[in-house]
Structure formats: C-alpha cells, structure tokens
NUVO-846097 format. One line per field, with one value per atom (N, C-alpha, C): residue number from 0; residue in one letter; atom name; x, y, z. Coordinates in steps of 0.2 Angstrom, whole numbers. Layout:
N
pos = c(NUM,...)
code = c(a,...)
site = c(CA,...)
x = c(X,...)
y = c(Y,...)
z = c(Z,...)
//
This chain:
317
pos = c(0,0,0,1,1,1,2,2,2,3,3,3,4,4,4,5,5,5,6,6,6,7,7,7,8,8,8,9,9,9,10,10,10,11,11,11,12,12,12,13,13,13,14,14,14,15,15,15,16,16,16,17,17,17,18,18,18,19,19,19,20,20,20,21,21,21,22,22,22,23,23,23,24,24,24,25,25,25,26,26,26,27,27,27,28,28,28,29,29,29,30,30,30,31,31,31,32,32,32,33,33,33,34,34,34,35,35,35,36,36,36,37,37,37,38,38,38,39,39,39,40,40,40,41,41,41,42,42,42,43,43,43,44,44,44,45,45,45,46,46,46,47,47,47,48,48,48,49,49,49,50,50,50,51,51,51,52,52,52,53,53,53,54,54,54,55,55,55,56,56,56,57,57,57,58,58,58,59,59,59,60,60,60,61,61,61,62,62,62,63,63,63,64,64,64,65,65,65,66,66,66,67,67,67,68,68,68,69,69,69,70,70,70,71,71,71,72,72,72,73,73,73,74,74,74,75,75,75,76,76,76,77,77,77,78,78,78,79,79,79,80,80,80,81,81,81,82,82,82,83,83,83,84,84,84,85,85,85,86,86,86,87,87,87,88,88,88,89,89,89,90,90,90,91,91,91,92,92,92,93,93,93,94,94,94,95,95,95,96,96,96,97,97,97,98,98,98,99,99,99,100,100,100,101,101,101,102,102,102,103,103,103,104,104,104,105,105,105,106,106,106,107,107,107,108,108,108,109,109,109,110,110,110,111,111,111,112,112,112,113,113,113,114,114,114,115,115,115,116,116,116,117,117,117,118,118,118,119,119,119,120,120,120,121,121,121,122,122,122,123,123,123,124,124,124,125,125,125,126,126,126,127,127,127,128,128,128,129,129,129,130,130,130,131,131,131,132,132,132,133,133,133,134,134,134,135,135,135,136,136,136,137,137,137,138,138,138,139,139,139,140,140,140,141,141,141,142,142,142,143,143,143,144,144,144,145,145,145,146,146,146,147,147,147,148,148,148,149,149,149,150,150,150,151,151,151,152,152,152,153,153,153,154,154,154,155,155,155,156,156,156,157,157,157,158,158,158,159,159,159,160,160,160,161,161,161,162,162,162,163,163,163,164,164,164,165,165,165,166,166,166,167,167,167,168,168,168,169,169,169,170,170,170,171,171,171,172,172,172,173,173,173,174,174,174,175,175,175,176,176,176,177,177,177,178,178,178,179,179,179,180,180,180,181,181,181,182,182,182,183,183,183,184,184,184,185,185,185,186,186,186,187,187,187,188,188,188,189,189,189,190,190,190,191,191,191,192,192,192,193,193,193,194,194,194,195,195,195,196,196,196,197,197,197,198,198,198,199,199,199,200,200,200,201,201,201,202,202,202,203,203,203,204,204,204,205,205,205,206,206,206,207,207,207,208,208,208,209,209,209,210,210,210,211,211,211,212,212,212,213,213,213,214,214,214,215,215,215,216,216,216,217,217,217,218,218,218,219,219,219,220,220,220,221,221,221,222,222,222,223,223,223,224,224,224,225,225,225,226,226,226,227,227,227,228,228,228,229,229,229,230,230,230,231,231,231,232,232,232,233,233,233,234,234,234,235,235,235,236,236,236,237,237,237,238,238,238,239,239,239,240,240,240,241,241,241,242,242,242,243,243,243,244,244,244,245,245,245,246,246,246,247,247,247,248,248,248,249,249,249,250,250,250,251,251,251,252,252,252,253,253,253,254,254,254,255,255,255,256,256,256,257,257,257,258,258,258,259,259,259,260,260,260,261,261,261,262,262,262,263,263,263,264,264,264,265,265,265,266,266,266,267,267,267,268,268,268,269,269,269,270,270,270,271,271,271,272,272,272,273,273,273,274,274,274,275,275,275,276,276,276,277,277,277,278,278,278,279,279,279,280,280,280,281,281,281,282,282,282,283,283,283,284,284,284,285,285,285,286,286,286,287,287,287,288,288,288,289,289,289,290,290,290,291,291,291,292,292,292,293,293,293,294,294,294,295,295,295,296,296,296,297,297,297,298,298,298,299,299,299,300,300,300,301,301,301,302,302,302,303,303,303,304,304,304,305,305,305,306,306,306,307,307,307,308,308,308,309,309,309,310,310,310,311,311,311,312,312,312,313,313,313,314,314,314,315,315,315,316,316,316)
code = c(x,x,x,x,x,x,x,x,x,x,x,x,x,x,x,x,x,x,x,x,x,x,x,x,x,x,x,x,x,x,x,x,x,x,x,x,x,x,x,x,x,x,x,x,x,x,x,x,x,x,x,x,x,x,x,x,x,x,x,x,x,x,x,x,x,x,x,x,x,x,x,x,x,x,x,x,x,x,x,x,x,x,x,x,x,x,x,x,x,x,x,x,x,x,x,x,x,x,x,x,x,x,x,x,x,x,x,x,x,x,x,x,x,x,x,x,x,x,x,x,x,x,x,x,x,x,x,x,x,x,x,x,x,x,x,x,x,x,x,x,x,x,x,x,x,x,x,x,x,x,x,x,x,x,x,x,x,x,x,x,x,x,x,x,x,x,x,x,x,x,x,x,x,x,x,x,x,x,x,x,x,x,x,x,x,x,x,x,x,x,x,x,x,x,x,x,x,x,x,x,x,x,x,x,x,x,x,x,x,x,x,x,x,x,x,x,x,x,x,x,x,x,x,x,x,x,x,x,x,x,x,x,x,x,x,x,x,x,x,x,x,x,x,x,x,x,x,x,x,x,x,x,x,x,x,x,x,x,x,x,x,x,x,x,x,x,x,x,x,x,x,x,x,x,x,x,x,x,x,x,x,x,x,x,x,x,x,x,x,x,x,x,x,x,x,x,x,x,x,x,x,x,x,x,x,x,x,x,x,x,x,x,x,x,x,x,x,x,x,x,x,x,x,x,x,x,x,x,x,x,x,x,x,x,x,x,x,x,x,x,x,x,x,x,x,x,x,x,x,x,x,x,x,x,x,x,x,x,x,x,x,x,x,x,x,x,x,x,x,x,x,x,x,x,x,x,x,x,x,x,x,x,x,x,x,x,x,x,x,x,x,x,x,x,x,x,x,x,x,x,x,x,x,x,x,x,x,x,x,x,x,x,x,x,x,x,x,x,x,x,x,x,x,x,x,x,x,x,x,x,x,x,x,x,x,x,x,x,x,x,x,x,x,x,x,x,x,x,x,x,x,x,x,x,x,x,x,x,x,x,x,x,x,x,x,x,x,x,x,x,x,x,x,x,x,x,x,x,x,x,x,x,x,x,x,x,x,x,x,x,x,x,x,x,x,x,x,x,x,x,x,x,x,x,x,x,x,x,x,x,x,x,x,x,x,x,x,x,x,x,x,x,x,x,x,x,x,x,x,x,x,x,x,x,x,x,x,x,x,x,x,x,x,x,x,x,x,x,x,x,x,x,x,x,x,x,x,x,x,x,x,x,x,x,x,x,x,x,x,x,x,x,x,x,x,x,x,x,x,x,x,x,x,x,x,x,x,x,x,x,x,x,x,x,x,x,x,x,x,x,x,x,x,x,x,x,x,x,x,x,x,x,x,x,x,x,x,x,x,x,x,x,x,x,x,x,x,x,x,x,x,x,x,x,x,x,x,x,x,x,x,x,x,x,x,x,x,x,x,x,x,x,x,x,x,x,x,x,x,x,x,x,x,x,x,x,x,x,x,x,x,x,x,x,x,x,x,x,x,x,x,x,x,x,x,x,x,x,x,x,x,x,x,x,x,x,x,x,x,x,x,x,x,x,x,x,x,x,x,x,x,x,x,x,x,x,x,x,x,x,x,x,x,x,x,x,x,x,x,x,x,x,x,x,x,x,x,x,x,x,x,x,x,x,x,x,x,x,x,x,x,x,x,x,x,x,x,x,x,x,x,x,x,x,x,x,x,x,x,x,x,x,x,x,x,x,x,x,x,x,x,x,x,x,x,x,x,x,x,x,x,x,x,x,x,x,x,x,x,x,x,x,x,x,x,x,x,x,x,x,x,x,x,x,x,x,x,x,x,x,x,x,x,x,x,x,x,x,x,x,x,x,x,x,x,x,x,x,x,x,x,x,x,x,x,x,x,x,x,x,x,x,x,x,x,x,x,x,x,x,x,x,x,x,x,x,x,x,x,x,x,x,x,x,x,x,x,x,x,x,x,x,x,x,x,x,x,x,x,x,x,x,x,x,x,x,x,x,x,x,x,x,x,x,x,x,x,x,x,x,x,x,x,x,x,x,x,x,x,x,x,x,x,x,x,x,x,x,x,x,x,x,x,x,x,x,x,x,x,x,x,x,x,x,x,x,x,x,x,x,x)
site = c(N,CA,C,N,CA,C,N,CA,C,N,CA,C,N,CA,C,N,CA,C,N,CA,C,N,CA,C,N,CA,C,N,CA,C,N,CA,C,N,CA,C,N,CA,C,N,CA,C,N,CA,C,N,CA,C,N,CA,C,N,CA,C,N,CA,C,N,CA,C,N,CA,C,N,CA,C,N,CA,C,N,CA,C,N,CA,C,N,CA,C,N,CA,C,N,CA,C,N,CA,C,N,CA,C,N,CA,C,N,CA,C,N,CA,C,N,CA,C,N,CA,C,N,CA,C,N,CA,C,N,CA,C,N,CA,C,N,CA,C,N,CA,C,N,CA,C,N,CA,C,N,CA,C,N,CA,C,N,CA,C,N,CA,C,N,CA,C,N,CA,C,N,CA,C,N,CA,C,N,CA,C,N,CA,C,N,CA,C,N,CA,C,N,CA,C,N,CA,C,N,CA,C,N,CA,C,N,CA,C,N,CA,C,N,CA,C,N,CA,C,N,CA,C,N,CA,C,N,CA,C,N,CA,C,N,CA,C,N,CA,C,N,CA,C,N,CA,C,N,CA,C,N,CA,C,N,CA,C,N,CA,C,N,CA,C,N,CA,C,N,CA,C,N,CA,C,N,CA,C,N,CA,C,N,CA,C,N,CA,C,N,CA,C,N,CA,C,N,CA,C,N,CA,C,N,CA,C,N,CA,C,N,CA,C,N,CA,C,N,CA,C,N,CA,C,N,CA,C,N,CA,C,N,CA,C,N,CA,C,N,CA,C,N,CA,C,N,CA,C,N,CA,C,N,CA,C,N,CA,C,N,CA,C,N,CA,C,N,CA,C,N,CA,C,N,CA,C,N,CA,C,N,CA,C,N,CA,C,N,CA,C,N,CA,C,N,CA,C,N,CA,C,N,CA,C,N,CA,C,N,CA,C,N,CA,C,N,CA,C,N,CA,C,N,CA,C,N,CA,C,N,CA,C,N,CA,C,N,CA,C,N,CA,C,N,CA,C,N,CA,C,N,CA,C,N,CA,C,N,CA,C,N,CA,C,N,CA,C,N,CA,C,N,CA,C,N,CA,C,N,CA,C,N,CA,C,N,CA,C,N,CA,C,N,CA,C,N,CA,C,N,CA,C,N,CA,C,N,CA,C,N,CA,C,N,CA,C,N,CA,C,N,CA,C,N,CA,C,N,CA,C,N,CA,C,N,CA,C,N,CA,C,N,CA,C,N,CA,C,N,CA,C,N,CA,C,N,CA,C,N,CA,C,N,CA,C,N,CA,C,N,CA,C,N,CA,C,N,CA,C,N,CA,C,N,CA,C,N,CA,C,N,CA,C,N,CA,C,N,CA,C,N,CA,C,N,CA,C,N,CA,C,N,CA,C,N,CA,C,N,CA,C,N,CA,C,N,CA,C,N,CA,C,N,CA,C,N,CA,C,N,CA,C,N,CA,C,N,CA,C,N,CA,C,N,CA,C,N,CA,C,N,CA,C,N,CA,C,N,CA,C,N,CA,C,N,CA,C,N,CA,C,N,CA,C,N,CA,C,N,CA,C,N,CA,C,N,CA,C,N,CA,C,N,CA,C,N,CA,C,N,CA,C,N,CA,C,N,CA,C,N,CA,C,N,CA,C,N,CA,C,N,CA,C,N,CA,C,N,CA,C,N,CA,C,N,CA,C,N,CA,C,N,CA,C,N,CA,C,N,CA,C,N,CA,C,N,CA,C,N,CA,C,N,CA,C,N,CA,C,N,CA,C,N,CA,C,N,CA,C,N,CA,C,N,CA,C,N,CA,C,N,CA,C,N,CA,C,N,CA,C,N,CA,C,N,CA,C,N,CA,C,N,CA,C,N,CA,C,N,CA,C,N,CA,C,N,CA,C,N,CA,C,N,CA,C,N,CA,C,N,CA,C,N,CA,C,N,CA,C,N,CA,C,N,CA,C,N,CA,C,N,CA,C,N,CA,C,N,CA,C,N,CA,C,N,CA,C,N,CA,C,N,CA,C,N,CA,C,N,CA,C,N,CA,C,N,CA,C,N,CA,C,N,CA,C,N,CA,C,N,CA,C,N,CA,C,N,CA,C,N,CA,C,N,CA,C,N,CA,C,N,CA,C,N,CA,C,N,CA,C,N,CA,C,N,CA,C,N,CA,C,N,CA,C,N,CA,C,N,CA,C,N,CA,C,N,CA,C,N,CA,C,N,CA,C,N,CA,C,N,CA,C,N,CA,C,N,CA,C,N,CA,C,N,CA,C,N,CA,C,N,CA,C,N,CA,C,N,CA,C,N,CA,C,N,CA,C,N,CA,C,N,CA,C,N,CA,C,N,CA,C,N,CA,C,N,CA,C,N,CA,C,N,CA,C,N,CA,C,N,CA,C,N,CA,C,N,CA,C,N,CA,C,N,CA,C,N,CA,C,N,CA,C,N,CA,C,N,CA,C,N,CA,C,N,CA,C,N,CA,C,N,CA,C,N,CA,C)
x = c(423,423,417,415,408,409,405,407,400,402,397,400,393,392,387,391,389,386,382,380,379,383,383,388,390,394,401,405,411,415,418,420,424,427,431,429,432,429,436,434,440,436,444,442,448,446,449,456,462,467,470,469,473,470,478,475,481,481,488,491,498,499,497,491,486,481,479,474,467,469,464,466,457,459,462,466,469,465,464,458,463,463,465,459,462,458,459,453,454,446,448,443,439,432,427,421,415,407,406,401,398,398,396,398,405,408,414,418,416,418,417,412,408,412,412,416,421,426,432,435,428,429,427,424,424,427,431,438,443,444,450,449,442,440,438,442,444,438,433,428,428,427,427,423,426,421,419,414,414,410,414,410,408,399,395,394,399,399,401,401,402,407,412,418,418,422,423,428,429,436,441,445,449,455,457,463,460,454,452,449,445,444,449,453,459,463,462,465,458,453,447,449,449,449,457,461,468,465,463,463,458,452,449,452,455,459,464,467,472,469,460,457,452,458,456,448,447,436,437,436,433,431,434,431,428,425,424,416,412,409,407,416,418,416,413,413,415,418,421,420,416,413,417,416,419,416,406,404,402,402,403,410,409,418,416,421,419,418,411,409,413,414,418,412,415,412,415,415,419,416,419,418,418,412,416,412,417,416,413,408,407,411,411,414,410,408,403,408,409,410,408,403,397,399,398,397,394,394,390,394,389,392,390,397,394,396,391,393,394,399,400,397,389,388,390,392,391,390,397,396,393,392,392,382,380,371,371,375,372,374,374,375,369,368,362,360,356,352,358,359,364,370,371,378,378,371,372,371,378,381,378,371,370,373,380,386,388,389,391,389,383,379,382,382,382,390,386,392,392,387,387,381,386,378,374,380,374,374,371,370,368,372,371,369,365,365,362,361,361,354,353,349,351,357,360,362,362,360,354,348,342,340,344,342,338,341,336,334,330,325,331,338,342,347,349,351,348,341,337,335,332,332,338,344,348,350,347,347,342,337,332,331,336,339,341,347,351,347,344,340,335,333,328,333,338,344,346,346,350,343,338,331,331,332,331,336,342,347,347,343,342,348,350,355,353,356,354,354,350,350,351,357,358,357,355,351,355,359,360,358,353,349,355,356,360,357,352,352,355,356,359,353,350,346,346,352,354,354,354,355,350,343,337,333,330,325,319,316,311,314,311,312,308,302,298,300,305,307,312,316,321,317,312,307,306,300,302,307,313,318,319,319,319,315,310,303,306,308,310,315,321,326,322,317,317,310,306,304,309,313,316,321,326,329,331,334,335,338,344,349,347,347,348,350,354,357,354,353,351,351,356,355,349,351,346,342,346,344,338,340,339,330,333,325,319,322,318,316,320,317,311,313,308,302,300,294,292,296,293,293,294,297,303,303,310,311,308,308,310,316,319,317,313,310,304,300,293,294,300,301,303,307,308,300,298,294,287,286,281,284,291,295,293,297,297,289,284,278,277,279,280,281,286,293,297,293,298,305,308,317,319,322,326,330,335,341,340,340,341,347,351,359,355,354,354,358,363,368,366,370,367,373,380,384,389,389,394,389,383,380,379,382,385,380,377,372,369,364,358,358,354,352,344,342,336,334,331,333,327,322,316,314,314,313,319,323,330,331,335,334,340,348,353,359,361,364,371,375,384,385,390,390,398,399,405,411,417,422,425,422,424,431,435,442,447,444,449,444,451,448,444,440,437,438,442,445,440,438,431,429,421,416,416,419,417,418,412,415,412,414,412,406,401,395,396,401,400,405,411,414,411,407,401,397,396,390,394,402,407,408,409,410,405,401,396,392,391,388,395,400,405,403,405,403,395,390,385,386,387,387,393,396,403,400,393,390,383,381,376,370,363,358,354,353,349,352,359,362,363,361,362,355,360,355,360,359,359,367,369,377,382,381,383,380,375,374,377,379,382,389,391,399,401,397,393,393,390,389,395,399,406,412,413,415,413,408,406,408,407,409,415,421,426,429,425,429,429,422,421,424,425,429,435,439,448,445,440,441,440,435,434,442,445,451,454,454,457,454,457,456,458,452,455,450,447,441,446,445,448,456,458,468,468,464,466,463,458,455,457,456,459,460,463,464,459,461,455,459,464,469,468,468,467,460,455,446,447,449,449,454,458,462,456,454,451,446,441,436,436,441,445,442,444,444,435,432,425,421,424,424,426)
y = c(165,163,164,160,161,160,159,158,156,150,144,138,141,139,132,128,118,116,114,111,105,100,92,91,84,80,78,77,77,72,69,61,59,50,49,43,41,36,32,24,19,14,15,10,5,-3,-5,-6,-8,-7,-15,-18,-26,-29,-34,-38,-38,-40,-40,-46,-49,-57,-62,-59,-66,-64,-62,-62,-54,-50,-45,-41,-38,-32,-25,-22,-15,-11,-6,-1,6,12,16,25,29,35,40,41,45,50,59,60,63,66,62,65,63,67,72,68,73,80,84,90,95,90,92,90,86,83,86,88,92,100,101,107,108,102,104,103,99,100,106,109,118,122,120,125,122,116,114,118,119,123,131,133,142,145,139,143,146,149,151,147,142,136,137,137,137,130,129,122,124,122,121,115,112,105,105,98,98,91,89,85,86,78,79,81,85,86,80,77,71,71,66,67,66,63,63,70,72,79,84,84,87,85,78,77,81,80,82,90,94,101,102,97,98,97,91,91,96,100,105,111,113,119,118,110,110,112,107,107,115,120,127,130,124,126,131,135,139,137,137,133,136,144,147,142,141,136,129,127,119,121,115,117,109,109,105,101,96,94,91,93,89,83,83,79,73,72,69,69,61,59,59,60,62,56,56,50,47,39,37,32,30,26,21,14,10,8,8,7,-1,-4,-11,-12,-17,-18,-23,-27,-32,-37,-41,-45,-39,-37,-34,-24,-24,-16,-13,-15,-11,-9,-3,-1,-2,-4,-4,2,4,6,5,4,2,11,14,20,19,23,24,33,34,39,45,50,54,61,65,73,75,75,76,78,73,73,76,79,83,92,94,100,102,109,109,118,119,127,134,132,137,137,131,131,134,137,141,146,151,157,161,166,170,173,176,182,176,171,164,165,164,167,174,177,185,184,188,188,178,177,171,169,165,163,159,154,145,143,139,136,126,125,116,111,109,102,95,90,86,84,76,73,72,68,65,69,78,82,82,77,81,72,68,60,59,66,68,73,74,82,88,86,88,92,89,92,95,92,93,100,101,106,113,112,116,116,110,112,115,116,119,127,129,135,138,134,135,138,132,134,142,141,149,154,153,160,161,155,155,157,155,160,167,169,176,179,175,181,179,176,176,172,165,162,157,155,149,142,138,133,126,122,115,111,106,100,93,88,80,76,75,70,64,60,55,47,43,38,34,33,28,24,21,17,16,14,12,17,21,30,32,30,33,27,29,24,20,27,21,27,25,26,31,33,36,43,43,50,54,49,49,52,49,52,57,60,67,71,71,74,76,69,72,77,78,82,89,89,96,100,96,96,98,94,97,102,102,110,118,117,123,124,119,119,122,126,127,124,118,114,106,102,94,90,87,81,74,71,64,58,54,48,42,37,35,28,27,22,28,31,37,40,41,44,37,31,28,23,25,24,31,34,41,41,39,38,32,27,20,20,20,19,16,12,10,12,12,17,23,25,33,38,37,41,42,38,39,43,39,42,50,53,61,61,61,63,66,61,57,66,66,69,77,80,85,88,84,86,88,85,86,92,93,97,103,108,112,117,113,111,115,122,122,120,117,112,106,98,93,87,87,82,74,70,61,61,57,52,44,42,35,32,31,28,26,20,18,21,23,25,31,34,43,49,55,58,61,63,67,75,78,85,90,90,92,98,104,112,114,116,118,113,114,109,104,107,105,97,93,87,83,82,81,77,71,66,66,63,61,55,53,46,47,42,42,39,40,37,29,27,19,16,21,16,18,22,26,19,16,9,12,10,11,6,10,8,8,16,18,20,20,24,32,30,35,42,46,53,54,51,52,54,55,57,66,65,74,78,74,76,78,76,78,83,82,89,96,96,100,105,99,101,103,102,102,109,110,116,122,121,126,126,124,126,129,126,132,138,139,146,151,147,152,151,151,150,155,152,156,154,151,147,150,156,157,158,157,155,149,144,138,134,131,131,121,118,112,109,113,114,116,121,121,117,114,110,100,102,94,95,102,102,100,104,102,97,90,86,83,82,78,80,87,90,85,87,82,76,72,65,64,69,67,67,73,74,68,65,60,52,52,46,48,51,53,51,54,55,45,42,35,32,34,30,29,31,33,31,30,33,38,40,46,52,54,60,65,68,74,77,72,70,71,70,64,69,74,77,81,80,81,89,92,99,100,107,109,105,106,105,95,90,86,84,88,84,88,93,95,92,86,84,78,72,70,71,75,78,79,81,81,76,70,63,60,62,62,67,72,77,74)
z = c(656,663,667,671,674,682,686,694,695,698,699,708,710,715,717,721,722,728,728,739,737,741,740,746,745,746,744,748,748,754,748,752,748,754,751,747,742,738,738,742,740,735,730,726,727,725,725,718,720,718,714,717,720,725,726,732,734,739,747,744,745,745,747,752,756,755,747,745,749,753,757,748,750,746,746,740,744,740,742,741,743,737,736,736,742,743,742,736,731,734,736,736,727,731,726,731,727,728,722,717,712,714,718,716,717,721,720,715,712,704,699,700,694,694,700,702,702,702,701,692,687,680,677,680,679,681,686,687,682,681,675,669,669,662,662,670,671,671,676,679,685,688,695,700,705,707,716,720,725,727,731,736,744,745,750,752,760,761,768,771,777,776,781,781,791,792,799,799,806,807,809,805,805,798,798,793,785,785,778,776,783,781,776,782,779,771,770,765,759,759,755,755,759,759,754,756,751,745,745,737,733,738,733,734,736,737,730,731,725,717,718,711,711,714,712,716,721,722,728,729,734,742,745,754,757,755,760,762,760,761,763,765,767,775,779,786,789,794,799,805,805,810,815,822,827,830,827,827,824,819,815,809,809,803,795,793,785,782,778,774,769,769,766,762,753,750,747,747,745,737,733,727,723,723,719,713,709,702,703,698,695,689,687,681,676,674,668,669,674,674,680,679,683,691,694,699,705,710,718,722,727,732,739,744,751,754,760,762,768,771,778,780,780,780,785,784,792,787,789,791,782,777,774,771,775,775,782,784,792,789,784,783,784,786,790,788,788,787,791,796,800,795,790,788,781,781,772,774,769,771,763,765,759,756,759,755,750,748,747,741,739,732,728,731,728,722,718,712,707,710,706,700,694,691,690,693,693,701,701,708,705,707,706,711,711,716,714,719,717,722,722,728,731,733,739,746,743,749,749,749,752,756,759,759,766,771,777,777,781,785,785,789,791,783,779,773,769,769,764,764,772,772,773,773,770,762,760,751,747,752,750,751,754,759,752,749,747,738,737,730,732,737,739,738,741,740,732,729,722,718,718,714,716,723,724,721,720,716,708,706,699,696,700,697,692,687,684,688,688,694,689,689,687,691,689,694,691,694,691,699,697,701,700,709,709,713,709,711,717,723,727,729,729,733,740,739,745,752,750,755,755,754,758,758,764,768,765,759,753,749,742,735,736,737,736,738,743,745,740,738,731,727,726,719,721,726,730,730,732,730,724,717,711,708,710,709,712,718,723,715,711,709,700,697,693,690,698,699,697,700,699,694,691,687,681,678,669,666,672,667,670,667,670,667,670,667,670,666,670,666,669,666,666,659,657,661,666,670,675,678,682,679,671,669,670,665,667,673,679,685,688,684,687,685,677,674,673,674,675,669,662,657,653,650,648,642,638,632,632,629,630,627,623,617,619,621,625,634,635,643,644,639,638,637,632,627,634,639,643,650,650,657,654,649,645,645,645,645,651,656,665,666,666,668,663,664,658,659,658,658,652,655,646,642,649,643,646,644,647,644,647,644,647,643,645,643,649,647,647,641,639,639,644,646,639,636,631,622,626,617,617,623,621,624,622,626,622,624,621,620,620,623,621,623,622,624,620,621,615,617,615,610,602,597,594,597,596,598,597,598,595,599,595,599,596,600,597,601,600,603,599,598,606,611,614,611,614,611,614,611,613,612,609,608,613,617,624,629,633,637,644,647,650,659,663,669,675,676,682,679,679,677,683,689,695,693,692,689,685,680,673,671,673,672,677,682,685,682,676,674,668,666,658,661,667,670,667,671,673,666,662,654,651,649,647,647,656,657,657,656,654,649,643,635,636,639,638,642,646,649,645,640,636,629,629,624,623,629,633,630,636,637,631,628,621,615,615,609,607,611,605,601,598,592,590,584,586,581,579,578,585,590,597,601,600,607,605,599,593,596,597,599,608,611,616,618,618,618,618,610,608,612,617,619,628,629,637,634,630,631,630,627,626,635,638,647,650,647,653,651,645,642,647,646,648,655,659,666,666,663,664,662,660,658,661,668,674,681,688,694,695,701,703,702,698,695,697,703,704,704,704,703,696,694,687,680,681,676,671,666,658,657,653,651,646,646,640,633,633,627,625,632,628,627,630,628,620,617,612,608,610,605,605,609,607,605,605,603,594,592,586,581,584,583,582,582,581,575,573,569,561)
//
C-alpha cells in the first residue's frame, strides 16, 4: 500500500445516453477528470489516494466531492468555490468511436498557489499530475507550487500529459507545459497520438527513440489504444498485446485507469526492481483495467476490482 498524492481536475462528464421521443439528446452525469480517475484506480487497488482540486460550490460540486469520498480519495485538498461553477465536459462519439470534447470551463483551472496546503504532501510517495492544470498563469502556477513541494520532499513524481486542443489558447503553450511535466518526472505515461504530436514524428520507434534521448525518464508506459502498450525502463523494452474480445463502449478513462493500475503494480514492485518479466506483468495487468473500465460508462462508478483485472488478465497468459 503506498499514498499517493494528485492535483488536477475534476468535473463532470456528460455522455450521451440516447435520445428523448422527439429525437433531443439525453446525456448522463458521470463525474470524472484524469486525476481523479487515475486516483480513484489506485484506491480500488488499496492505495492511500488524496485529491488537490477545486469545484464550485453548487450541486455538481457536491455530487463530485460524493462520489470521491465514495471512490475512497481524500478531500482534504478539495476546495469550493463561491466564485466560480464546477467545470462540465460534454462527451461526443463519432461513427468510428472516436472521442471529442466540448468544455464548459470554470472552477477547476482557477485552483490557485493560496490553495496548496504543504502538510498535504508529508507522509506521501508519489505526487501525479497532468497538463490540463497548467492551461493558465493562474493553475499553472499552483501546479508548479505543487511539483516544488513534491521534489523538496523527495516524492516520486508521475506525469500523463493530457492533450485537449481545445483548452489552450495556442499549441505552443501545451507543448510548454509538456516540457514543465517531463522535466521533472520519474514516471510517464503518454499516449501515442500525444508522443507523436510532441516530436512531430509519426513513427513510434523513431519518435521514443528521438524523446528518450531528450528527456531522461526512468519509467515511460505508451499507450497505443486497441494495439495495447509499451513500457520502456533503462535497456528494457517490452510490449502487451490489449484484449479485444471485451466490447468497447467509452474510451473515457481508460487511459487514467491504466495510469491508476499500472503505477500500483510498480510502486508494489518497487521502481529498481523491475526487470522485463515484471514490467510484461505490469503492462497485461494496466490493459486488462482499462479494457473492463472501456466496457463501461462511468470510470469512477464503474471501476473493476483487483480480483476481476486478474481474472482477465489470466486470459492473456
């Protein structure tokens, strides 16, 4: 069991459900925000979880703070704006699968340097975060509070950078952020649309080969969506195929639910012991989370036990 600490966002995500008799769409509110995701997959899996976030004070607030209290995370770090309403994200599919998203942004990018509590840190080992807390001056500069506090206490720091396009003003700042994020890092996870938007590369072999040279990252997880994930750990170099016969409903998650798992089996493994037998287990183990969480709505409602990722998990062996 480890204790692991998140700063991000936290929101509600409507996905749509249906449609009405007269054809409107109905759209279902499921909370949700990578790091609460990622954090409530490591409490499923009896880690000790705390969340750094901000929510308006309103009724979604409230339902969000329910449901992380329910998925076991720690609040003492949740804080409640009177001024700002709690960010909603509306989820839509395409014919193909694929994800878009429209944001209704507020309280969650207004978390701010005053609202990070040092004692918050103490007794912790990881500190996680992402991009989408750094998309103004205003977060940014609390997430960067946040990472200075987590190095002075000598915490391990995991980073999954989160592409939205859409939520910052140019790309170029996005790329910025990801640089802040794989400066300090020991763990990252990044998918592969993601990598090669960062080195302008589309070749995946060349575009690690090109980053790794960059950037020296102890552990790094690419996810590669239906062709499963990677892992890369000094000379190491070792991939897992995903499970395609489990149907695929939402993707939404599924990638903070691989984070969640993932970095569980290595911290119950411990970052100098693996070797390319455990980081193979590793791997089959995160994709079997994030398969079960895509089979579903919901992410946080919805996330699997130890008992069935290790049943399917099985099935791969």
């Amino acid at each position: 069991m480890s204790n692991i600490i998140a700063l991000g966002e936290l929101l509600i995500d409507f996905i749509q459900v249906g449609e009405s008799e007269i054809g409107n769409p109905i759209y279902e509110a499921n909370p949700g925000g990578a790091p609460c995701n990622f954090l409530a997959m490591a409490s499923k899996l009896s880690n000790n979880s705390t969340f750094i976030g901000k929510v308006g004070n309103d009724n979604f607030g409230k339902q969000l703070e329910n449901a992380i209290v329910e998925a076991k995370i720690n609040t003492a770090g949740l804080v409640e704006s009177d001024k700002f309403s709690t960010t909603l994200a509306f989820v839509h599919h395409d014919s193909t699968g694929d994800r878009s998203f429209t944001f209704n942004r507020s309280a969650d990018a207004q978390i701010s340097v005053d609202d990070i509590k040092e004692n918050l840190f103490n007794n912790q080992d990881v500190f996680h975060f992402g991009t989408l807390s750094m998309t103004n001056e205003v977060c940014k500069a609390a997430t960067l509070k946040a990472v200075e506090i987590a190095k002075s206490k000598n915490l391990l720091i995991s980073f999954d950078p989160n592409l939205r396009a859409n939520l910052w003003d140019n790309l170029d700042d996005a790329k910025l952020a990801f640089i802040e994020g794989f400066k300090v890092c020991n763990i990252l996870k990044i998918a592969d649309n993601e990598l090669s938007w960062f080195t302008g590369i589309d070749d995946l072999d060349l575009a690690i080969e090109s980053f790794r040279k960059e950037y020296d990252i102890d552990l790094i997880f690419l996810t590669l969506g239906r062709d499963g994930s990677k892992a890369y750990y000094k000379d190491i170099c070792v991939t897992a195929s995903t499970f395609l016969d489990i149907p695929c409903v939402d993707t939404t998650g599924a990638g903070d639910s691989f984070m969640g798992s993932s970095l569980s089996k290595v911290l119950e493994i411990g970052l100098d012991n693996l070797n390319e037998n455990n980081l193979k287990d590793t791997l089959l183990f995160a994709n079997a989370a994030a398969s079960l969480v895509a089979n579903k709505r919901g992410v946080i409602k919805i996330l699997p036990t130890l008992e069935q990722i290790e049943k399917l998990k099985e099935t791969q062996i």
